[in-house]
C-alpha positions in Angstrom: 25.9 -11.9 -26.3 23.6 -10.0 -28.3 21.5 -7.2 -27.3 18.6 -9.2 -27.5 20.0 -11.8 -25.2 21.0 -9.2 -23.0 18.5 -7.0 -22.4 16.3 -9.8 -21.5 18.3 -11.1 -19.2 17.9 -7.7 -17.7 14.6 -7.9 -17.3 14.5 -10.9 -16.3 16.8 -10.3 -13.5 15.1 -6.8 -12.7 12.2 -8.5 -12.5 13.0 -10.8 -10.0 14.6 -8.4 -8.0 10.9 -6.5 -8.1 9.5 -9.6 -7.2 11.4 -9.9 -4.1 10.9 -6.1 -3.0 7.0 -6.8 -3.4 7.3 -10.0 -1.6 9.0 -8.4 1.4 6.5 -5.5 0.8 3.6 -7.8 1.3 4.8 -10.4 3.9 2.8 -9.2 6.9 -0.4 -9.4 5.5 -1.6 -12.5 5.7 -0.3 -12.7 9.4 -2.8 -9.9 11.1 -4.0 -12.5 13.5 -0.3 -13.5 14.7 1.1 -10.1 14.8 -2.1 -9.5 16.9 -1.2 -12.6 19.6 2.6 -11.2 19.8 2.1 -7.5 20.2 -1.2 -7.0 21.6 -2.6 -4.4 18.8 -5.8 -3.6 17.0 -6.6 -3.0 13.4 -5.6 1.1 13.5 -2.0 0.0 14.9 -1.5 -3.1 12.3 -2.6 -0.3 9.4 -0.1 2.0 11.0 2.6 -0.6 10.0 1.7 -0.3 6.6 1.9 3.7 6.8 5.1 3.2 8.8 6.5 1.1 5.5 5.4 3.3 2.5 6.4 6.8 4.3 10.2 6.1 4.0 9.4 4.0 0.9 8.0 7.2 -1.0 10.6 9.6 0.5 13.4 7.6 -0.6 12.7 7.1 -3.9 13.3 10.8 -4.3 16.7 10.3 -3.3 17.6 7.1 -5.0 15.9 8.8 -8.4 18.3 11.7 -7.7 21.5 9.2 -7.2 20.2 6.7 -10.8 20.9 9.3 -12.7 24.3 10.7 -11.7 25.7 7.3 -10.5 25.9 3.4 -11.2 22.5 2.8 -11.4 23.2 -1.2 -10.6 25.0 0.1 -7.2 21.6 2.2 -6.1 19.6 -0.9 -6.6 21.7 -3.2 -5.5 22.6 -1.3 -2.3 18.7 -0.6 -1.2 17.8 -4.5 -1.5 20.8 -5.1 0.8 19.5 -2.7 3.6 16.1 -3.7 3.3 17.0 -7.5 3.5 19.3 -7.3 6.0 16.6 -4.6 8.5 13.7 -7.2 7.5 15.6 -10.4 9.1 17.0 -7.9 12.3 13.4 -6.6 13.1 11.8 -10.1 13.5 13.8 -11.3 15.9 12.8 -8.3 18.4 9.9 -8.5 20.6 8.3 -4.6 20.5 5.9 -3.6 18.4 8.5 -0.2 17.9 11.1 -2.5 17.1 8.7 -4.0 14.5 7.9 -0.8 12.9 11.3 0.7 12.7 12.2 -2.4 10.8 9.6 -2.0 8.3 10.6 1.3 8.0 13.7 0.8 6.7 12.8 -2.2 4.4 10.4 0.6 3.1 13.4 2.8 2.1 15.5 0.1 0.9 13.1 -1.1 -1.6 12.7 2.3 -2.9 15.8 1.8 -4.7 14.4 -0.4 -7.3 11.2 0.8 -9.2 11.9 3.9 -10.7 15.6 3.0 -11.4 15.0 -0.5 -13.0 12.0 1.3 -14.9 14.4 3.8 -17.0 16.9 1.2 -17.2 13.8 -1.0 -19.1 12.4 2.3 -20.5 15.7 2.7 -22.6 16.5 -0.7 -23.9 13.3 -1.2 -24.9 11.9 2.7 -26.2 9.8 2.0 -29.0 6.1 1.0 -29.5 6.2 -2.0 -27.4 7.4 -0.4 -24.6 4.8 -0.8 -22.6 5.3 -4.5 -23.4 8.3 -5.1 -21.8 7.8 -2.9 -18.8 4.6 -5.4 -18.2 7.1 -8.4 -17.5 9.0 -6.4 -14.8 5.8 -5.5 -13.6 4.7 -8.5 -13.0 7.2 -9.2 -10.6 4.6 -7.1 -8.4 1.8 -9.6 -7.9 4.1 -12.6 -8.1 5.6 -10.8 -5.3 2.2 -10.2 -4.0 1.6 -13.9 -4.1 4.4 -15.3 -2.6 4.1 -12.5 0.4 0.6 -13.9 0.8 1.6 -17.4 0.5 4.7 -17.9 2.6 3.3 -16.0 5.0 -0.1 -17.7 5.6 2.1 -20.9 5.8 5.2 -19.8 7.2 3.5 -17.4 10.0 5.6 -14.6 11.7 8.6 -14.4 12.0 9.8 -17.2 10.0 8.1 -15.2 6.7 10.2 -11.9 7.3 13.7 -14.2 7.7 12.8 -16.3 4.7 12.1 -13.8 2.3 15.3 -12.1 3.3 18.0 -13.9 1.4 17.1 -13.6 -1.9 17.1 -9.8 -1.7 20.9 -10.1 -1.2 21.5 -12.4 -3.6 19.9 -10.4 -6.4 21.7 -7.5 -4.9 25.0 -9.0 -6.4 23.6 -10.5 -9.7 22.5 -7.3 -10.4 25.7 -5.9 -9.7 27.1 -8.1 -12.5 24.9 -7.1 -15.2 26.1 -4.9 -18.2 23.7 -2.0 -18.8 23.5 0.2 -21.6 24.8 3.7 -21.4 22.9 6.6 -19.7 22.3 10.3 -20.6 23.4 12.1 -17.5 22.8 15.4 -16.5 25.9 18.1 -16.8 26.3 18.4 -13.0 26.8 14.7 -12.5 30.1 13.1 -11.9 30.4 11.2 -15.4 30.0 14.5 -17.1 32.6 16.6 -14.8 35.4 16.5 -13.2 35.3 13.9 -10.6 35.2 15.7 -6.8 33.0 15.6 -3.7 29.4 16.9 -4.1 28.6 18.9 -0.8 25.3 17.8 0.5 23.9 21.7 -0.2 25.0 21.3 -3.9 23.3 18.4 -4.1 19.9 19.5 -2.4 19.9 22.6 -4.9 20.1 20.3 -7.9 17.7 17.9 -6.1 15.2 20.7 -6.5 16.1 22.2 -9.5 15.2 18.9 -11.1 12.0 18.5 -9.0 11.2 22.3 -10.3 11.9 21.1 -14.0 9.8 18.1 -13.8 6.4 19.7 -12.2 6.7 22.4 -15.1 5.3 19.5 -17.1 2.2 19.6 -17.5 1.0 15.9 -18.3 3.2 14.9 -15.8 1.4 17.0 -12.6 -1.6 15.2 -14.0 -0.6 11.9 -14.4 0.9 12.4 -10.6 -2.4 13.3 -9.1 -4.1 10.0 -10.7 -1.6 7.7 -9.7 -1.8 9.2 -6.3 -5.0 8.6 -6.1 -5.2 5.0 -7.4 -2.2 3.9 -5.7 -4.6 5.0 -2.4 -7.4 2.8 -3.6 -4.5 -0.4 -4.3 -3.2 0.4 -1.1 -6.3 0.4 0.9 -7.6 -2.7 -0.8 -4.5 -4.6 -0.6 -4.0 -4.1 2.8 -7.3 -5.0 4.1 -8.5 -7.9 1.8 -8.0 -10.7 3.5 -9.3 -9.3 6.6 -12.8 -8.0 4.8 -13.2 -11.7 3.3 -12.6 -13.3 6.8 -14.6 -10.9 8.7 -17.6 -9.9 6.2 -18.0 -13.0 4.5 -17.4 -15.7 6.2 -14.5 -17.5 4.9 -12.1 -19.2 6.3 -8.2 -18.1 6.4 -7.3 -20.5 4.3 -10.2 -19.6 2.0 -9.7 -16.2 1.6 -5.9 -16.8 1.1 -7.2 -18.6 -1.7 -9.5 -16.6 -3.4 -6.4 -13.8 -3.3 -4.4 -15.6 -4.9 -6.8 -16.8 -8.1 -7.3 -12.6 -7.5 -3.6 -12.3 -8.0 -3.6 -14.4 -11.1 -6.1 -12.3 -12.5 -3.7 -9.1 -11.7 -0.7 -11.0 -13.7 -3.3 -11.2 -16.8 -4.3 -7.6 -16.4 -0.9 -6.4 -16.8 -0.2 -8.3 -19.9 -3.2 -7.6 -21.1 -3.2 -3.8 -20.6 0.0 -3.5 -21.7 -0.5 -4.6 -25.4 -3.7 -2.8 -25.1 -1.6 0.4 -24.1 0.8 0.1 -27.4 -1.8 -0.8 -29.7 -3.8 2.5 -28.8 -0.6 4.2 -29.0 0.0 3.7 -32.1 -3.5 5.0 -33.6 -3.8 7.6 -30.6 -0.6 9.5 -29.0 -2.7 9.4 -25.6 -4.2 5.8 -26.1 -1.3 4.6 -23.0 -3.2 7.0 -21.1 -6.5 6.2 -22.4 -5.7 2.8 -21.7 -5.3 3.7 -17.9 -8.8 5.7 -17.7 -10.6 2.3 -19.1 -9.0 0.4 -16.7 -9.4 2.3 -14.3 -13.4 2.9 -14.6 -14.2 -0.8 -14.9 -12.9 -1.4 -11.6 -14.8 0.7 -9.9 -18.0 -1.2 -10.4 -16.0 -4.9 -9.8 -14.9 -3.7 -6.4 -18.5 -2.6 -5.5 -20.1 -5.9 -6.6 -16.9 -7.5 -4.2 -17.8 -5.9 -1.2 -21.8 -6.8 -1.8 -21.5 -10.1 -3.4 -21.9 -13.1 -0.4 -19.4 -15.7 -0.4 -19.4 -18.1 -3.0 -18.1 -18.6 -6.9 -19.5 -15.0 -8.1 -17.3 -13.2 -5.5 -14.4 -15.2 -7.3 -15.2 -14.3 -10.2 -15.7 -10.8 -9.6 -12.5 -10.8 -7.4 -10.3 -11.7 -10.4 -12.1 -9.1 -12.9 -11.2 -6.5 -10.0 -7.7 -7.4 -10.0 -7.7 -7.9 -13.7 -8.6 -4.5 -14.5 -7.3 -2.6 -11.7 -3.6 -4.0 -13.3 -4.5 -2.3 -16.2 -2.2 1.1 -15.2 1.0 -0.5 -14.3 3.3 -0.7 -17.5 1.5 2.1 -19.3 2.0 4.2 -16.3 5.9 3.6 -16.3 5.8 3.9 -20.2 4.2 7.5 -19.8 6.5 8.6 -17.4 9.3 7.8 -19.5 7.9 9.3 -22.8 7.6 12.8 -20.7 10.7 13.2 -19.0 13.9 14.3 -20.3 16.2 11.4 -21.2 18.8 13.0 -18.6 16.2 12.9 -15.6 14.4 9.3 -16.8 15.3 8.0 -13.2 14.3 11.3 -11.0 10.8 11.4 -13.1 10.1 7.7 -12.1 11.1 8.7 -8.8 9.0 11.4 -8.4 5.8 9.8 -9.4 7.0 7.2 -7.2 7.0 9.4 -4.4 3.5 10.9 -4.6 2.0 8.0 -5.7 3.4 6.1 -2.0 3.7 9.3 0.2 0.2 10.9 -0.6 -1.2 7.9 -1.9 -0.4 4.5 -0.5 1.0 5.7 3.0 -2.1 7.0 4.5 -4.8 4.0 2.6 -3.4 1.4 4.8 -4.2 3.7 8.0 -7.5 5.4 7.0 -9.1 2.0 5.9 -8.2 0.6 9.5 -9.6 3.6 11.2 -12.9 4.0 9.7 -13.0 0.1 10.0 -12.7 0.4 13.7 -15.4 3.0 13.8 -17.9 1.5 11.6 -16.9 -1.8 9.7 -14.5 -3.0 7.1 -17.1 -3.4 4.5 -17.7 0.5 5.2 -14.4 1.4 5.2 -13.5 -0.5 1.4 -16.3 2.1 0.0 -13.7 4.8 0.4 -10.8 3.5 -2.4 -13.6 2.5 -4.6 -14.5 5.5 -4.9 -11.4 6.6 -5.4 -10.9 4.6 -8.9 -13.5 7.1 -10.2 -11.3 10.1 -9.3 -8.3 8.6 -10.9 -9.6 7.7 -14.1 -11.2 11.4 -14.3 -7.6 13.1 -13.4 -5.6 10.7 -15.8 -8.4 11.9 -19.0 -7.7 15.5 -18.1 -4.0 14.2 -18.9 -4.4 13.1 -21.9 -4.7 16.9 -24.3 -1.4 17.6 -23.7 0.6 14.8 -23.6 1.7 14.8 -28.0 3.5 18.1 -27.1 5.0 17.4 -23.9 6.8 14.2 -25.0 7.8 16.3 -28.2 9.5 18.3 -26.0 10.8 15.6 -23.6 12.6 14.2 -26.8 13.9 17.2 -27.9 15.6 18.8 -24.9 19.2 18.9 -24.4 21.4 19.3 -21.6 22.6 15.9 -21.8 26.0 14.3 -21.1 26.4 10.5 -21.5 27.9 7.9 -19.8 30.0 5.2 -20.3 28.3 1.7 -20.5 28.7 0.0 -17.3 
């Protein structure tokens, strides 16, 4: 098999497995009304579910960024979509809200395994100028996910949608484990570049932090964290809350509102195609123009999401639904590309990770729960004002980025330290 051949079947499989996490990710939210009827909550305790999700998500990915790059990087991914397939199907079956959340929050921390370890997998077999490219297709395992979440769950309902959607995440689990992946620079404390023996868990937590330390010296990078933090807030609290706003606010039926999400959705799958070759092409006359691609993207949201929550029902709210989602898309693929430019070869998987992390812990976390609390004070429409307005503050922190980002990835590619691993 060539390398071609088989680093597209890589992505294709990585993709799929994304598409299931994201799936799983989204499955309760088109089922408000039924989690509602079983458990007897209100909107603050059905957003705490969604806080409850991405808290572990984002503090695992530190760990499983820390673990893809000293270990078998198919083995972390594969072993996260077991335990998050396996705590989905349990936690459907109980009958207390507790139970409920406790099972979400470990499907949160199992599919931490897979983002920022299939994204340096991707990063290296396809570094170059279309990187950004090929990170799009496993990114679009996101809103495919996103659409079959909505999908099989406004027609399966709840439960059946959590025990559906929990096979396939085993199944890829093993394919992945039967993929040949290139070899990886490791760091000089990891087990393929020393003597094999036990790492004590204090060893491990000081190396854990040295690498954290190393990566925040980066200056781009702190940057490029506190703008994906922020957008990842304003994704979170619109994703979370959609459905409910177009029910509630405008009108629409269930059904309807499923609907217009998902021609929404499509328009996400075109953005991150779109900005993706927009991200390469600027790259190549600008070293920033991944970044700058994000900023654009970014700022034409903002105004689409404000004619969304004004516009009445009808075909202009569809139309500015997809543009929203369209542009909004914009920042996945040249956000993983960046990342991967600045970080050392030998941390690709921690600097993913950490992102990751702030992005969900400080970011998506808390969106789910503020949205549903100022919704219960005032009204959803009021409550959607808040991430628009965040768009505006992430496109502002990704442009301070962009100065120093030619000298950072200079130095990125330059740094040694490196030991590499066999092929696996």
């Amino acid at each position: 098999m060539t390398a071609r051949i088989r680093g597209t079947q890589i992505l294709v499989i990585l993709a799929a497995t994304n598409l299931v996490s994201y799936a799983a990710r989204n499955a309760l939210f088109a089922v408000y009304p039924d989690l509602k009827a079983r458990y007897g909550i209100d909107d603050a305790q059905i957003g705490l579910l969604g806080t409850v999700f991405m808290l572990p998500h984002a503090a695992a990915t530190l760990g499983f960024g820390w673990a893809g790059d000293r270990f078998d990087r198919r083995r972390v991914i594969a072993v996260g979509m077991v335990v998050a397939s396996v705590a989905g199907a349990v936690g459907a079956i109980g009958a207390s809200y507790t139970g409920l959340a406790v099972s979400r929050a470990v499907v949160g921390f199992g599919t931490a395994a897979v983002v920022p370890v299939a994204n340096s997998i991707l990063g290296q077999i396809f570094d170059g100028p279309h990187k950004a490219s090929r990170l799009a297709v496993f990114n679009l395992g996101l809103f495919v996910g996103g659409v079959i979440g909505f999908g099989v769950g406004a027609a399966l309902g709840f439960p059946l949608v959590v025990i559906v959607l929990a096979l396939p995440g085993v199944v890829l689990a093993a394919v992945v484990m039967s993929l040949t992946i290139p070899a990886h620079s490791a760091p000089a404390d990891s087990p393929q570049a020393r003597a094999p023996g036990p790492t004590h868990l204090g060893t491990a937590v000081r190396l854990f932090v040295s690498d954290v330390r190393e990566l925040l010296r980066i200056r781009t990078l702190r940057w490029v964290i506190a703008s994906t933090t922020v957008m990842a807030f304003a994704a979170g609290g619109f994703g979370s809350w959609l459905q409910e706003f177009l029910v509630r606010e405008k009108g629409m039926t269930k059904e309807a509102a499923s609907s217009l999400l998902v021609l929404a959705l499509v328009g996400g799958l075109s953005g991150i195609l779109v900005g993706a070759r927009i991200a390469d092409r600027l790259s190549a006359r600008v070293a920033s123009g991944r970044m700058w691609t994000i900023v654009i993207g970014m700022t034409l949201t903002a105004p689409c999401a404000a004619a969304a929550i004004l516009l009445p029902a009808g075909v202009g709210l569809y139309v500015i639904g997809v543009a929203t989602l369209f542009f909004i898309s914009w920042y996945h693929a040249p956000m993983a590309a960046t990342v991967d430019d600045l970080a050392p070869p030998r941390l690709a998987v921690s600097a993913q990770a950490l992102v990751i992390f702030t992005m969900h812990m400080l970011g998506t976390a808390p969106s789910s729960w503020v949205v549903g609390l100022i919704s219960r004070e005032w009204s959803i429409e009021s409550a959607l004002w808040t991430p628009t307005a965040a768009l505006l503050v992430a496109a502002a922190a990704m442009a301070m980025a962009t100065p120093s980002y030619a000298a950072d990835r200079a130095k990125a590619r330059s740094s040694d330290g490196m030991a590499p691993q066999a092929s696996l």
